[in-house]
N, C-alpha and C positions, 0 to 999 in steps of 0.2 A: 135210725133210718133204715126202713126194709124196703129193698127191691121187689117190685112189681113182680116179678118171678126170678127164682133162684139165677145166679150169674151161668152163663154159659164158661167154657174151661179148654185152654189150648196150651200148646207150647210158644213160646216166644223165639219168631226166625231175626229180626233186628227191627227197631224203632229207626225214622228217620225221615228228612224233612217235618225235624219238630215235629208234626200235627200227623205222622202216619207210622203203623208198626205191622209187620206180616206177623201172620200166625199161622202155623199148623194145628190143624183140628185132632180129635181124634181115629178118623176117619184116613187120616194121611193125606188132607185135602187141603191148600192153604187159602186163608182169608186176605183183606187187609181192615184194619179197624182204625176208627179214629183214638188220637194219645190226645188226651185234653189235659196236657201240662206243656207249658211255656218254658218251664227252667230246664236245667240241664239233666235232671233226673241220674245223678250220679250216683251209679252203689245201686239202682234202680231198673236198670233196663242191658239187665246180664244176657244174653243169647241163650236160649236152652231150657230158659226159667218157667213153670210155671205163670200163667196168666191166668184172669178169669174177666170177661165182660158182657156188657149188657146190649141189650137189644132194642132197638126203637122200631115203633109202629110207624115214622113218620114215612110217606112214601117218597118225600123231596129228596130225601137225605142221599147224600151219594157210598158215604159210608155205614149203615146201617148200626153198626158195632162199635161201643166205648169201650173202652180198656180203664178197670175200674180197680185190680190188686194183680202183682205179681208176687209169687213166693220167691223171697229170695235166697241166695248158696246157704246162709246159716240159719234157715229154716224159716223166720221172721216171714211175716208181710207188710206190704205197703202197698199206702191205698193213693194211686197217682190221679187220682181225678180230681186237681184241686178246686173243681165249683164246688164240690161234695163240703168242700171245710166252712162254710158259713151254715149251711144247711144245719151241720152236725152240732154246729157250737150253738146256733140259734133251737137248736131242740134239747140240747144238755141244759141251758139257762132257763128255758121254759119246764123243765124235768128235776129242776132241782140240784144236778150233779154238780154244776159251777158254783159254791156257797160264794164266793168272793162276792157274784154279781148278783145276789140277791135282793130282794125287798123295793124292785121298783115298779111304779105303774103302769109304764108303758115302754114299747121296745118295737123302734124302728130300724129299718137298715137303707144303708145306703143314703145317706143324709151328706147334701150338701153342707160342708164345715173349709175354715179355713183359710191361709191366706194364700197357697197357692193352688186357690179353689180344686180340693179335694173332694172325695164323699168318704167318710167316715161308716163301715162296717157296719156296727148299732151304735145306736144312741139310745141310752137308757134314762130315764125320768122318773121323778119322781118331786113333788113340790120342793125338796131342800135341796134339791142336787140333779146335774147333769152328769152320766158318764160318758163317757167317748170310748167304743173298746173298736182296734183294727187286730183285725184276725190273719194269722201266718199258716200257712198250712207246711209239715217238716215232715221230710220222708229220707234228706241225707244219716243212715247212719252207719256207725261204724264200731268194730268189735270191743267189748264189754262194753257195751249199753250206752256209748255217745253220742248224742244227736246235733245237730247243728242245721242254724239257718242262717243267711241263704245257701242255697248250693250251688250260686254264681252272683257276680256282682248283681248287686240290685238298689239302681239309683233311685228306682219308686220305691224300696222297700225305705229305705232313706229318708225320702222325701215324707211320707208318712209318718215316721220319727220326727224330723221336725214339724210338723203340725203337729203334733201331741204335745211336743214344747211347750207351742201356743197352747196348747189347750190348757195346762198346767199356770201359766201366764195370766190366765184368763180367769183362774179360780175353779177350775173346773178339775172333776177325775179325770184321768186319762189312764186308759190299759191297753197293754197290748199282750194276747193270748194267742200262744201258738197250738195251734192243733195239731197233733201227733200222729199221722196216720202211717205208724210203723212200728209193730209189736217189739222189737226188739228194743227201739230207745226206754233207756230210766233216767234219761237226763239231759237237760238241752242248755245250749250255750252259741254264742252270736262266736258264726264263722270267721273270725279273725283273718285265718291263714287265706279263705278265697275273697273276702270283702272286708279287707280294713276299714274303711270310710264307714261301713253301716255299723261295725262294733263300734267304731270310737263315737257315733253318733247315740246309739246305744245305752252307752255307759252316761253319755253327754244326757240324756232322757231323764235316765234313773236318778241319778242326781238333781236334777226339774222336781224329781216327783210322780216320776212314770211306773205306775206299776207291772211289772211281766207276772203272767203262771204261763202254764203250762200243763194239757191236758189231753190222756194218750187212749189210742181205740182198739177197740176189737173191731176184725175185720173176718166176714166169713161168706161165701155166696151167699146169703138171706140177707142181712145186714151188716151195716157198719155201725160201732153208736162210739162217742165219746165216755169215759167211764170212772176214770183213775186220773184224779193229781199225778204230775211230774215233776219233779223238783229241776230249777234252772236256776243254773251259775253266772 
């Protein structure tokens, strides 16, 4: 996935109110830009750090500016703009890079599934088989190379888990793929210590018959793309 033009580049003054973070330009001039993450961006939104974001033509907009990577204390990036992770995952499976999800005919997103009427990510096809993949975007990590999701409770992240149940219930694939957007994780594992309910749900999956991977990005102002298997515990 390449940006329209290269990412613009500040220091980060503090994110807040969820959906807003100031920046200092190069210039010594400060902005404010919109933060398109919901979670709690833990490990993610340091004061001081490196940002980089992009810029919209649109003229409605009140904030002009995404906040799209910060660098973070041990060098690492992460890419907090989680609409970017279907994007990413849906251009690695049409690219090749996902072998897992290979060899189907068609690939929709956002398909109504389920019994507490969800939409399912993609739905992949093919005449012998249906998959079902919900996609996690993972930016908590932590030194030598730990990652973890969620980075706050998450009772939809949950709820999603059990519809994949059913999905498995039902004779169908079920996966769920986390997209890694943070150079420093080589390894991902369901957050226990902040959302017990979604690990033991988790586990409660894999057992169904729930497949997980796990797949990490480079991130640079031009692009982000998906690239590299991650191995998940």
């Amino acid at each position: 996935m390449e940006f329209a033009e290269p990412l613009a580049t500040g220091t980060l003054i503090k994110r807040y109110k969820r959906f807003l973070a100031d920046v200092r330009l190069e210039d010594g001039s400060q902005i404010t830009i919109h933060c398109p993450n919901t979670g709690s961006m833990l490990n993610c939104n340091t004061p001081d750090s490196q940002v980089w974001f992009s810029t919209s033509d649109n003229p409605k907009r009140k904030y002009p500016h995404t906040w799209e990577i910060i660098q973070l204390p041990n060098g690492a990036r992460a890419g907090i703009n989680t609409s970017r992770a279907n994007s990413l995952v849906q251009e690695a499976i049409q690219q090749g890079v996902i072998r897992e999800l290979q060899g189907y005919d068609t690939v929709k997103s956002e398909v109504p599934y389920g019994e507490q009427k969800s939409r399912i990510d993609f739905l992949l096809s093919k005449p012998s088989d249906d998959c079902y993949v919900e996609v996690k975007n993972v930016t908590l990590g932590e030194d030598g190379g730990q990652g973890y999701f969620p980075d706050a409770v998450s009772t939809r992240g949950t709820k999603h888990l059990q519809e994949l149940i059913h999905v498995k219930q039902q004779g169908h694939r079920a996966v769920l793929l986390y997209c890694v957007q943070h150079t420093g994780i080589e390894r991902v594992s369901a957050a226990k210590h902040i959302d017990s309910v979604y690990a033991e749900t988790l586990g409660q999956a894999i057992k169904a018959g729930l497949e997980v991977y796990a797949y990490g990005a480079t991130l640079t102002p031009k692009k982000i793309a998906l690239e590299k298997p991650i191995k998940f515990i």
